[in-house]
N, C-alpha and C positions, 0 to 999 in steps of 0.2 A: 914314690911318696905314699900311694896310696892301693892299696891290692882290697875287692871287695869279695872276694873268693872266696868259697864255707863261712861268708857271712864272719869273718875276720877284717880289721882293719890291722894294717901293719905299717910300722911308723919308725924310722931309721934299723929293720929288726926284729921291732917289739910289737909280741903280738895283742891288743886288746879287745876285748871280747866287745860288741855292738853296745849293750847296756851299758855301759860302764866309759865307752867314748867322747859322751857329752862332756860329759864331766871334767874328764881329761882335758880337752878343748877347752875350757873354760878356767882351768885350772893355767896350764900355759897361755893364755891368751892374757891374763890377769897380769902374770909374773911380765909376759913382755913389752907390757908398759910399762912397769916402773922403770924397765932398762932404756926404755924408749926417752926418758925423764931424766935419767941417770948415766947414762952412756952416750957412746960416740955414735954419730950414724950410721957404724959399722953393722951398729947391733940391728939395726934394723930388715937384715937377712933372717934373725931370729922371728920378727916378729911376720915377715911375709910367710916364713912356716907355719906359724899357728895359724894366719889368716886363710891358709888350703886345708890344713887339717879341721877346721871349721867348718869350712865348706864343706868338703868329704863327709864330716859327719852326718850333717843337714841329709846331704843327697843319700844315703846309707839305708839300705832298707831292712824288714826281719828276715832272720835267715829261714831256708824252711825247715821243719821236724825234724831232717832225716839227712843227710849229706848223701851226696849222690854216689849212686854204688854202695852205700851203707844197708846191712842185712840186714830184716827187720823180723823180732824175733818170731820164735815158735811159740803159738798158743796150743796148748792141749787142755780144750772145754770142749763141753756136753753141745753138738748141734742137731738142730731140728732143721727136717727140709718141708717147706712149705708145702701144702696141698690143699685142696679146697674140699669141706665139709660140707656134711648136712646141717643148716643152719636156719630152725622151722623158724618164719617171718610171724613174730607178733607185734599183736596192736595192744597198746597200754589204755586204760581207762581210768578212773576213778570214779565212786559213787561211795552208797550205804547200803545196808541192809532195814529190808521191809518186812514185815509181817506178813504172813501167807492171806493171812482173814484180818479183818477187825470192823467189828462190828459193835453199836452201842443198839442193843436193846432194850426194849419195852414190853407191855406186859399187855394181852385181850381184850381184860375188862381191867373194872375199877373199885377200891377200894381201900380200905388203910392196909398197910405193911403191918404184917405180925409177926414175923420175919426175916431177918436177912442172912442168909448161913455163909456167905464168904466174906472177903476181903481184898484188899490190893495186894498185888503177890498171888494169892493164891491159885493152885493149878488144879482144874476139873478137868474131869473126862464126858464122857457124852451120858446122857442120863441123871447128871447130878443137881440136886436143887440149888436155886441160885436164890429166889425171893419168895414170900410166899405171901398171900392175901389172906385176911380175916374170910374166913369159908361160913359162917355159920349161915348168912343169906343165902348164899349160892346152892347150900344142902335145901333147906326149906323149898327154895324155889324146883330142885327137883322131885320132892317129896310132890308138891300141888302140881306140875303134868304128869307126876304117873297117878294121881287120885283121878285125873279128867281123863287120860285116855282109859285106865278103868273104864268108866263112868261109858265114855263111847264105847269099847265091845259090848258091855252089857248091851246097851242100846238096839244090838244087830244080832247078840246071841251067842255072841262068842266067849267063849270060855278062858279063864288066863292060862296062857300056855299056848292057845289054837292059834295056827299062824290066820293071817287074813287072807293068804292066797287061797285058801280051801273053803272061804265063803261067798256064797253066789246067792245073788239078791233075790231069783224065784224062791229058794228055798230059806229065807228068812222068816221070823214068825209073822210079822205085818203083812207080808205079803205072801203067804199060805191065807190068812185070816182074807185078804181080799179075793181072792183068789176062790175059794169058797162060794165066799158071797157071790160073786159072779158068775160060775158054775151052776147055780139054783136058780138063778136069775136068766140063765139062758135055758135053761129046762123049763122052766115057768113060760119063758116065750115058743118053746118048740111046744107046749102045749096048744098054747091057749093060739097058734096057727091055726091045729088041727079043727079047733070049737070054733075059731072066725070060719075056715072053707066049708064048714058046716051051717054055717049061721046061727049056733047056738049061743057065741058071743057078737056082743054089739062090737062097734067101730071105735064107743071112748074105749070101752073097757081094754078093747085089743090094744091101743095105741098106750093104756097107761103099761100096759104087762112091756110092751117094748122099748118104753122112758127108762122102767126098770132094771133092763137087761143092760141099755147102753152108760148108765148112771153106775152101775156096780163094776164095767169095764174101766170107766174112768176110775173109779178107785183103785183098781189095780194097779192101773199105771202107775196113779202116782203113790202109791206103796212102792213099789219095784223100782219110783224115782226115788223116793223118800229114804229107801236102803240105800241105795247109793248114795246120795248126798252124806250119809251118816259113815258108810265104809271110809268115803274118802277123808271126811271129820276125823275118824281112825288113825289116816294117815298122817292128818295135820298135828293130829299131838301126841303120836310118834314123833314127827318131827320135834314140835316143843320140846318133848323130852329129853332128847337129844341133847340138842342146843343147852337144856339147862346141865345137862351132865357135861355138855364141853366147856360151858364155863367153871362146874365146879373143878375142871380139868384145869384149867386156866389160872387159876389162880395161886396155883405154882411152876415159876417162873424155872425150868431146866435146860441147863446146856444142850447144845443140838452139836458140838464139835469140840474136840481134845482144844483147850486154850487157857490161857494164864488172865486171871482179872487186871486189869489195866486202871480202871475208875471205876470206884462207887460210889454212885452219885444220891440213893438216898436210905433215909435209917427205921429202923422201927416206929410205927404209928403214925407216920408220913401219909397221906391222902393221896393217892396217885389216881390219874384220871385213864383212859386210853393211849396206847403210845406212848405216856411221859417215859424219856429216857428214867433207866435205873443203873445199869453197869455198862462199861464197856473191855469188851473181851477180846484180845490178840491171841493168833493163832503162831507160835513160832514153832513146832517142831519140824516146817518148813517154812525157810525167809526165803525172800528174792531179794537179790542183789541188782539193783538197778544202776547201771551205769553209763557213762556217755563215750562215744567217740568223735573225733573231728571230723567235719565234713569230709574233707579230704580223702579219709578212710572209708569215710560210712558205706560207699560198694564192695569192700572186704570181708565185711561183717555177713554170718550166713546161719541160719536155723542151724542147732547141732554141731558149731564149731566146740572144740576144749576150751577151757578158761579153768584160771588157777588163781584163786583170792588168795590175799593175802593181807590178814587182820593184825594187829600188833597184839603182840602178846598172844597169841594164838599159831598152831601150828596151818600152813597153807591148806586150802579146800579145795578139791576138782569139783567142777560142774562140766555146762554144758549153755551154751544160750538155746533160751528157750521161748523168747519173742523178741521182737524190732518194731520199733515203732512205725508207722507209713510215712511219716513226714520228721522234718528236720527242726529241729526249734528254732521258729525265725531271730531270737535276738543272738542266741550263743553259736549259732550252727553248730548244734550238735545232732547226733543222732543217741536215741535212746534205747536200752537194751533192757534184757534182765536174763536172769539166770537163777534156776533154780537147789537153794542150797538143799541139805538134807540137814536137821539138827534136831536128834532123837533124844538127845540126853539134856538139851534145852543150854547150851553153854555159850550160846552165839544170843547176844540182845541184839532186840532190831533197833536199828537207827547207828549202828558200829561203823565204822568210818572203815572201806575194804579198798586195795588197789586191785586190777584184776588185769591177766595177761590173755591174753584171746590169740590161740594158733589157727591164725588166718594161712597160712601154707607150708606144713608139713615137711615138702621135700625141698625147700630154697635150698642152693647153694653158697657159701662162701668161703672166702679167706679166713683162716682162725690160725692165731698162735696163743702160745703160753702168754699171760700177762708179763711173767719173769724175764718175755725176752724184749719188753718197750725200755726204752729209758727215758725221759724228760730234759732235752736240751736246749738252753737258750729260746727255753718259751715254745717249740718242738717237740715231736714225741719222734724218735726214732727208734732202728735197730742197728743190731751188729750185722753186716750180710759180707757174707765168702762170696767172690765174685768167681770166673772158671778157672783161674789160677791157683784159687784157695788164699788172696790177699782178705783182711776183712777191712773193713770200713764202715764208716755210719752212712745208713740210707735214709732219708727222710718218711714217715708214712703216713697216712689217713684215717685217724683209727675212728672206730663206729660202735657198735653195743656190746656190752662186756658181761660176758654169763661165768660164775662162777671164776677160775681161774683161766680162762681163755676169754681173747677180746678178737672181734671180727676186724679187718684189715680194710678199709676201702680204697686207697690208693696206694702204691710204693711198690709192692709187691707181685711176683706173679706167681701161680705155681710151678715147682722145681726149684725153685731160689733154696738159696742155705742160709740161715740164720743162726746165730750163738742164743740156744735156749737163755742164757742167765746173762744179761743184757750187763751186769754189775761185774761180771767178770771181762769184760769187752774191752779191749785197745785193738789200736794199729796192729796189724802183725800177722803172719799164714797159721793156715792150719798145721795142725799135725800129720804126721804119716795116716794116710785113707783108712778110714775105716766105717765101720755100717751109718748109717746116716738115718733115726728114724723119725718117721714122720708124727705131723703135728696130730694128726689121727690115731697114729700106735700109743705115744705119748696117752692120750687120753684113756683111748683104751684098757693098756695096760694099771693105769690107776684105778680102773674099775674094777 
């Protein structure tokens, strides 16, 4: 009655394919009612038939792909044999780009603006004016310490031009002029000794000749203090002088570093005091790209590892990390990095949103095939894989980070395995008669 062989049912003969069975069954089982209705109880031999062919079909299961002993055909496609690559381990981050410098400056001294020669945007180099102070005080004020220190050489003898290291306070005129006197005054007393051991002078008169002597020493001294106090007056407005030329220096505010104006914070005839901010200046023809890694990673991370931004709308950047921070930021656990860019033509603004790839190890290995040879099944990523026969079949795999056209394999695979490069050209079936088999490494190679 009923043969389940190649997935056939066969029925007084007739042979009806599995799909199409039900139907069948249902189609006779209908008819041998109404006979059952209409007829003698003879007929009800018909209808015990349909009620096995019913059954049969219930119990009937799919047949498989392929009838047994049936050839399955020859594929002749392009295979790749698996191998394990160089496959350098990076770590992903994201951040921004910062400005090398930025600083808001202010200005010495105090005064109104009589000037402002820049603007936002604008890019200076080192040396350039930025603001400038009404000067006319500032001149005057040097004009009156150099009329005083005048005023001091003359005092001491010095001539303009004579430095003050070559004046020495014995040879000052004040104290020549004491000097003198004192000299007379001790000759007067080696006299009038000679006339006392004589007795030709009395005892006041000796004692005034020797008030004399000791009266005209003390003036020396303090001549020969009195030049010094004056030399060193010398140097004090020197110094004034100084000072009033460093403020008239001051009063023009110039860049100290190659930088773009960011903010200008005030305008001509503005009152500025000390320190009041006036501009503030970013330096970007070098940014730092600061960015973060996950805890998890953050002992990966190493002084001087490669790192490769990548800005939108921009072609990729190499760098290099160039600091780490000591600690992990307790809310995000991260660790913080930076890297320094190079941007000489000024085309990278700071504050640009950058991804960055950091090759924490060079030499990893991995599993890598073409992308062309995954496919997507039933929610699955698999491959086509030749087993040692040369049967192929779908192997289930693991897939992991995908560079360019090759994607890394994490589980399915080992090396030596044969895989069908072009995963879309893949059915059941053997290979073709043997021939070179190259790997997933030549493969690449060669496209280079």
């Amino acid at each position: 009655m009923q043969d389940q062989s190649g997935g056939i049912i066969r029925i007084t003969g007739i042979r009806i394919p599995p799909e199409n069975a039900r139907h069948v069954c249902d189609h006779l089982y209908n008819e041998s009612m109404k006979f059952s209705f209409s007829r003698p109880p003879g007929s009800c031999l018909l209808s015990l038939l349909c009620f096995l062919l019913l059954v049969g079909c219930e119990a009937s299961q799919p047949a498989p792909a392929s009838k047994a002993g049936e050839t399955l055909p020859v594929l002749d496609v392009e295979t790749v044999t698996v191998t394990e690559q160089t496959w350098p381990r990076i770590v992903r981050s994201q951040g921004s780009l910062f400005p090398d410098e930025e600083a808001t400056l202010g200005i010495k001294v105090e005064g109104r603006v009589s000037k402002v020669h820049v603007d936002l945007g604008d890019v200076v180099e080192v040396g350039d004016p930025l603001v400038t102070i009404d000067q006319e005080d500032f001149k005057l004020r040097v004009k009156q310490a150099e009329a005083q220190l005048g005023a001091a050489r003359s005092a001491v003898g010095l001539k303009p031009g004579d430095p003050i290291e070559k004046l020495v306070a014995e040879n000052s005129p004040p104290a020549k002029e004491k000097k003198a006197e004192w000299d007379e005054a001790a000759a007067n007393l080696d006299r009038a000794k000679k006339l006392y051991r004589q007795n030709v002078m009395g005892q006041a008169e000796f004692d005034q000749v020797v008030s004399f002597e000791q009266v005209a020493q003390a003036r020396y001294d303090s001549a020969i203090n009195g030049v010094r106090e004056k030399i060193a007056n010398i140097t004090v407005q020197q110094t004034q002088l100084d000072l009033a030329r460093e403020d008239l220096k001051n009063t023009e505010l110039k860049a100290t570093y190659p930088a773009v104006v960011q903010k200008r914070l005030v305008a001509p005839g503005s009152y500025i005091r000390m320190g009041d901010p006036l501009l503030v200046l970013v330096r970007i023809d070098q940014l730092r790209y600061r960015g973060t890694v996950p805890e998890r990673l953050s002992t990966l991370l190493k002084i001087g590892q490669p790192i490769e931004l990548k800005i939108e709308s921009m072609p990729p950047r190499n760098s290099k990390v160039t600091r780490i921070s000591p600690f992990l930021d307790q809310l995000s656990r991260a660790l913080l990095f930076e890297a320094v860019v190079d941007n000489p033509n000024r085309e990278l603004r700071a504050g640009l949103f950058a991804e960055g790839r950091i090759v924490v190890n060079p030499d990893q290995k991995a599993i890598v095939v073409p992308i062309s040879s995954v496919v997507q099944f039933a929610g699955t990523e698999k491959v086509w894989k030749s087993d040692d026969e040369g049967t192929v079949k779908m192997q289930e795999v693991l897939l992991g980070e995908r560079r360019g056209d090759q994607i890394r394999i994490l589980e399915g695979l080992q090396p030596g395995d044969v895989i069908l490069r072009k995963a879309k050209e893949g059915r059941p079936g053997t290979l073709s008669a043997e021939k070179p088999l190259p790997t997933a490494a030549e493969k690449t190679k060669s496209k280079t």
